[in-house]
C-alpha positions as CSV (number, residue, x, y, z in Angstrom):
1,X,-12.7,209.8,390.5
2,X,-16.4,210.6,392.1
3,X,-17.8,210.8,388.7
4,X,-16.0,207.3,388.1
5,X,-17.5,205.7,391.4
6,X,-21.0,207.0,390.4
7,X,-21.0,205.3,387.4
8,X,-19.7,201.8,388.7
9,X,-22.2,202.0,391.3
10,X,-25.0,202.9,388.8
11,X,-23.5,200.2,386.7
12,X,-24.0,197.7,389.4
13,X,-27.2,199.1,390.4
14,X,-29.0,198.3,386.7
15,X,-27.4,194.9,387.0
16,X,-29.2,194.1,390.5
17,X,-32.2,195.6,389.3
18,X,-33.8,192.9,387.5
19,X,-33.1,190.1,390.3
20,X,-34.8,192.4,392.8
21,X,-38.2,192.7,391.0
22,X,-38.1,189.0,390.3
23,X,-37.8,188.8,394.1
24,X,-41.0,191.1,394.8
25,X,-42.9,189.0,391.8
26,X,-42.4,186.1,394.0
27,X,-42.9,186.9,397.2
28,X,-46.1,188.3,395.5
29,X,-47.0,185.3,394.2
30,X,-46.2,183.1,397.7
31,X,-43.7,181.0,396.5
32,X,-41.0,182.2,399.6
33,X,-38.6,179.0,398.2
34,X,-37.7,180.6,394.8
35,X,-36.8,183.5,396.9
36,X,-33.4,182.4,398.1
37,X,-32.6,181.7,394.3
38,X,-33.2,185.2,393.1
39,X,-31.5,187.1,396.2
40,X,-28.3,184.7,395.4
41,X,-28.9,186.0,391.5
42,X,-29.4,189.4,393.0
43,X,-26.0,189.4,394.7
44,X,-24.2,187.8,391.8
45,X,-25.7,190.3,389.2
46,X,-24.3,193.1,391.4
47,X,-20.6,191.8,391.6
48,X,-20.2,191.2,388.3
49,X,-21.8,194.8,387.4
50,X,-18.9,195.9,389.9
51,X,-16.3,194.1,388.1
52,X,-17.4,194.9,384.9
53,X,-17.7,198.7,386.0
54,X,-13.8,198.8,387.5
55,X,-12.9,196.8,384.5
56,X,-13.9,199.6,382.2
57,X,-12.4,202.2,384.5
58,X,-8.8,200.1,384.9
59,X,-9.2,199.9,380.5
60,X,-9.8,203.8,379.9
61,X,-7.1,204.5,382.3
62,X,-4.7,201.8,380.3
63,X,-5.5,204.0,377.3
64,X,-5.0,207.4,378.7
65,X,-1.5,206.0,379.9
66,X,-0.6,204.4,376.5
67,X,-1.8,207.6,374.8
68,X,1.0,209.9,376.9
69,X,3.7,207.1,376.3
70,X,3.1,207.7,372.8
71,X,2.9,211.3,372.6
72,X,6.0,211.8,374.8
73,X,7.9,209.2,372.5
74,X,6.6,211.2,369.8
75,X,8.2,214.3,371.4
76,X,11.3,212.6,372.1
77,X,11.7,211.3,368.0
78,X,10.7,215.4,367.2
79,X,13.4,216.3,369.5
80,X,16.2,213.3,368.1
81,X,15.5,214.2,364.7
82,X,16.3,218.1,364.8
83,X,19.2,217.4,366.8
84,X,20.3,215.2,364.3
85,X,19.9,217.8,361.4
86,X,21.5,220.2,363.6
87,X,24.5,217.8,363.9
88,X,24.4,217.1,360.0
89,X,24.2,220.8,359.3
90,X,27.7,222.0,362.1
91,X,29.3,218.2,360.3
92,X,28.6,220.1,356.7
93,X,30.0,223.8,357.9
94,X,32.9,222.4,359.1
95,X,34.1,220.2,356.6
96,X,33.3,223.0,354.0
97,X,35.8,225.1,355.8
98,X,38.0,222.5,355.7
99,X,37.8,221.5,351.9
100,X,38.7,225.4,351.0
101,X,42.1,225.0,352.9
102,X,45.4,224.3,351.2
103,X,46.7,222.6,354.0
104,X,46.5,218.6,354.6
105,X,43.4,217.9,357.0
106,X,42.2,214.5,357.8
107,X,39.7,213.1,360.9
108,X,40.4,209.4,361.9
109,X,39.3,207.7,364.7
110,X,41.7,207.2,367.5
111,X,40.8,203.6,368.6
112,X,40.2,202.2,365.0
113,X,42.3,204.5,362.7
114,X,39.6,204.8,360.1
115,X,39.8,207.5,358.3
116,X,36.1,209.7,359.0
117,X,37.4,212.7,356.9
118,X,40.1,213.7,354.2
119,X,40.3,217.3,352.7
120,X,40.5,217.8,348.9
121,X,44.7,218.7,349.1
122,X,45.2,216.0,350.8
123,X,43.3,213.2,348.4
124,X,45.0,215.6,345.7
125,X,48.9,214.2,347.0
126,X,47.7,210.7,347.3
127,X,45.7,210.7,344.0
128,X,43.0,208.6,346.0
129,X,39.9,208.7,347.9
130,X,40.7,208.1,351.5
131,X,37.5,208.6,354.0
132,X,37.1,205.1,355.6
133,X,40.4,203.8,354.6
134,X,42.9,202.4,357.9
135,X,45.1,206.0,357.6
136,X,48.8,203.8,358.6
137,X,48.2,202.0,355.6
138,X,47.3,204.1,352.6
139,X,49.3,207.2,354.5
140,X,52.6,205.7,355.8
141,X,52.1,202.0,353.5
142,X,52.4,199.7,357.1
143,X,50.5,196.9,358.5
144,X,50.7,198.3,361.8
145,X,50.0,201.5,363.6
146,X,53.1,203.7,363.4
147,X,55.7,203.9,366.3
148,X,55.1,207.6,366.2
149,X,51.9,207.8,366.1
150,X,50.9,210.5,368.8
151,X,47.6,209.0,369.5
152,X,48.4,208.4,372.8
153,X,50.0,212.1,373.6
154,X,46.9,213.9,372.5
155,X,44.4,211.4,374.3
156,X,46.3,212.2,377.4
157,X,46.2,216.0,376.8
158,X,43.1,216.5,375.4
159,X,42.2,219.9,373.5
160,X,45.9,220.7,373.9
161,X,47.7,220.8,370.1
162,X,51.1,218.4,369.5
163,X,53.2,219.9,366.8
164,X,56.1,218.2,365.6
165,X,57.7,217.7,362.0
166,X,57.7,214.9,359.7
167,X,59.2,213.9,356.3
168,X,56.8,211.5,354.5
169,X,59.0,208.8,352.5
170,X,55.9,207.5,350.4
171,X,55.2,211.0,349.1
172,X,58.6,212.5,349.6
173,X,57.8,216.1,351.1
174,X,58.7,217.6,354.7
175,X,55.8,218.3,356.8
176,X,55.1,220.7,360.2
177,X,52.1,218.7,361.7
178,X,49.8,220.1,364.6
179,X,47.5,216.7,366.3
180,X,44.4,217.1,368.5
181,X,41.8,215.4,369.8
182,X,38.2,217.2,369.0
183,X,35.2,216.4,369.3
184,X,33.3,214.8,365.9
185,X,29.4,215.6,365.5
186,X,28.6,212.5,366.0
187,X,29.8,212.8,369.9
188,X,33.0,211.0,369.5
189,X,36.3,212.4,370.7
190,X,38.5,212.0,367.4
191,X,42.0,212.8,365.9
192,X,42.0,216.3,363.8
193,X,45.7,216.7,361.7
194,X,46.7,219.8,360.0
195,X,49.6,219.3,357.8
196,X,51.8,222.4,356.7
197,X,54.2,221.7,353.5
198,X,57.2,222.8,354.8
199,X,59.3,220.9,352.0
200,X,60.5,224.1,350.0
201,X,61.7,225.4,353.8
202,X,63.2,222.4,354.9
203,X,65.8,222.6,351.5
204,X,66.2,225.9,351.8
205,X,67.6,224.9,355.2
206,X,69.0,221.7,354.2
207,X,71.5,224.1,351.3
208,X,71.7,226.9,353.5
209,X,74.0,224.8,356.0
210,X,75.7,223.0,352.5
211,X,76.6,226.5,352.2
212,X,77.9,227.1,355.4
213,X,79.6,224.0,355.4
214,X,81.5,224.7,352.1
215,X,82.0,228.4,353.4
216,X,83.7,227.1,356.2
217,X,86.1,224.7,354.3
218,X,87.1,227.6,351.9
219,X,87.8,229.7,355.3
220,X,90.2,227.6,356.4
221,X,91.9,227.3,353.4
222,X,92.2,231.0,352.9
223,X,93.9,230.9,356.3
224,X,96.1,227.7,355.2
225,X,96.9,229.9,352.3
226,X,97.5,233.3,353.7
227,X,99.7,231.9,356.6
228,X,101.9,230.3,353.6
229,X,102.2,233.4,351.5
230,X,103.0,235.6,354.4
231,X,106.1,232.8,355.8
232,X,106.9,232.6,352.0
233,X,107.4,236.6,351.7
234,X,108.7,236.9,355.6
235,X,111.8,234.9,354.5
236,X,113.1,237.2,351.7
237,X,112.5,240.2,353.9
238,X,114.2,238.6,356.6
239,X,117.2,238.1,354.6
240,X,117.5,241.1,352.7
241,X,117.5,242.6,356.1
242,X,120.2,240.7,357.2
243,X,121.8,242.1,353.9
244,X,121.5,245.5,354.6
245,X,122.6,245.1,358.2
246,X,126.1,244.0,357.2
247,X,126.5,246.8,354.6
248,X,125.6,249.4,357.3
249,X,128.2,248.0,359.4
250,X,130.8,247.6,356.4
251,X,130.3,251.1,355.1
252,X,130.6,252.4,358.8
253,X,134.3,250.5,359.2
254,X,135.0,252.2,356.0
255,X,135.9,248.3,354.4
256,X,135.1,249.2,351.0
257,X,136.6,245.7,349.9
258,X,133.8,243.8,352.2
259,X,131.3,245.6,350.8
260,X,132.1,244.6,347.5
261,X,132.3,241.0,348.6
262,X,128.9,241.2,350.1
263,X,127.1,242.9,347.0
C-alpha cells in the first residue's frame, strides 16, 4: 500500500510540475494576471494526476481479484471433474458385479419408475433392452404403477431390505424378491431389486402338498376299508361262536339228538 501511495503521489507530482514552472516563467516575466490562470491549471493538473493514479491502482486491483476468481473456479472444475470420474469409475464396478450375477437386478427410480439399470439375466427373460423403459409397463404390462409396489415401504425404511414373494403372470415364474433403497452414483436415493427364481421350489411345494393331499384321501379310505373288513369277518366269528357255545352246552346235557340238530 506505501509503495502504492508513493507512486500516485509521484504521479500527481509530474502532472503539477509543468503548471508550476509556467507560474515562475511568469512571475519572471511580470505579468502577475496570467498567474491566477496557471495556479488554477496547477491545481487541476494535480487532481486529475490523482485520479488517474487511484484509477490505475482500483484497475490492477480489479485484475488481481478476477485473476483468483478464475483460478479458484479453475480449482473447483479440477476438483468436479475427478469426482465425476471417480463416480463413473464406483457406477462401472458395480454394475460389473451385477452383470456376472444370475439373479434378476434392476435400478429404477423411485419417483419416476425409469428404469436406470437392468442386469444381463434379467433382459435375457424379457428378450428386451430395458434401461430407461417405465419398469410397471414392460415388467408387469400396466398403465399404472402396481398396487404392490413397495416403493413406499422401502422409502420409509431406508437401507432396511423388504423381501417378499411374487409370481410374475407375464413371464410365468415364482420369484423371492429383496427391495431397497440405495444410494445411485449420481447422488440419488434409488430402488435396487434382487430377484431369486424360486419357480422349480415353489412346484416342488405346490406337488408336495398334491401329494399329501392324495395321501390323505387314500388314508381314510384304508380306514373306511379296514373298518369294513374287520365288521365283515367279526360277524362269522361271532356266530360260529354262538355255534360252539350251544354244542358245549348240548354235549354237557348229554342230548346227543340236539347236537345233531344243531350240526
Amino acid at each position: 500500500m506505501k509503495r502504492v501511495m508513493i507512486g500516485i503521489l509521484s504521479f500527481s507530482a509530474g502532472a503539477a510540475v509543468a503548471p508550476l514552472i509556467g507560474i515562475i516563467e511568469h512571475a519572471a516575466a511580470g505579468h502577475p494576471a496570467g498567474i491566477h490562470d496557471l495556479v488554477g491549471n496547477c491545481f487541476v493538473g494535480g487532481i486529475a494526476g490523482l485520479a488517474i493514479g487511484l484509477w490505475g491502482h482500483n484497475l490492477k486491483k480489479t485484475q488481481r481479484t478476477l485473476l483468483e476468481a478464475n483460478h479458484e473456479m479453475q480449482e473447483e472444475m479440477e476438483k468436479r471433474v475427478k469426482l465425476e470420474k471417480a463416480l463413473r469409475f464406483e457406477r462401472r464396478q458395480l454394475l460389473s458385479i451385477f452383470d456376472g450375477m444370475n439373479e434378476l437386478i434392476y435400478v429404477s427410480d423411485p419417483e419416476t419408475h425409469e428404469i436406470l439399470y437392468a442386469n444381463p439375466a434379467l433382459e435375457k427373460n424379457f428378450d428386451r433392452r430395458l434401461e430407461g423403459e417405465v419398469c410397471y409397463q414392460v415388467l408387469q404390462n400396466r398403465e399404472a404403477p402396481c398396487t404392490f409396489c413397495t416403493n413406499a415401504i422401502i422409502l420409509k425404511n431406508k437401507g432396511e431390505p423388504h423381501v417378499w414373494e411374487y409370481h410374475n403372470p407375464i413371464i410365468h415364474r415364482d420369484y423371492q424378491i429383496t427391495d431397497r433403497i440405495i444410494p445411485w452414483p449420481d447422488g440419488r436415493d434409488v430402488r435396487f431389486e434382487l430377484a431369486i427364481d424360486i419357480t422349480k421350489h415353489r412346484q416342488a411345494e405346490e406337488a408336495r402338498e398334491r401329494l399329501l393331499g392324495e395321501l390323505e384321501v387314500k388314508n381314510k379310505e384304508l380306514e373306511q376299508f379296514a373298518y369294513t373288513v374287520s365288521h365283515d369277518l367279526r360277524s362269522p366269528l361271532i356266530t360260529i361262536g354262538g355255534f360252539l357255545g350251544w354244542l358245549e352246552k348240548d354235549m354237557a346235557d348229554g342230548d346227543t339228538k340236539r347236537i345233531q340238530n344243531d350240526m
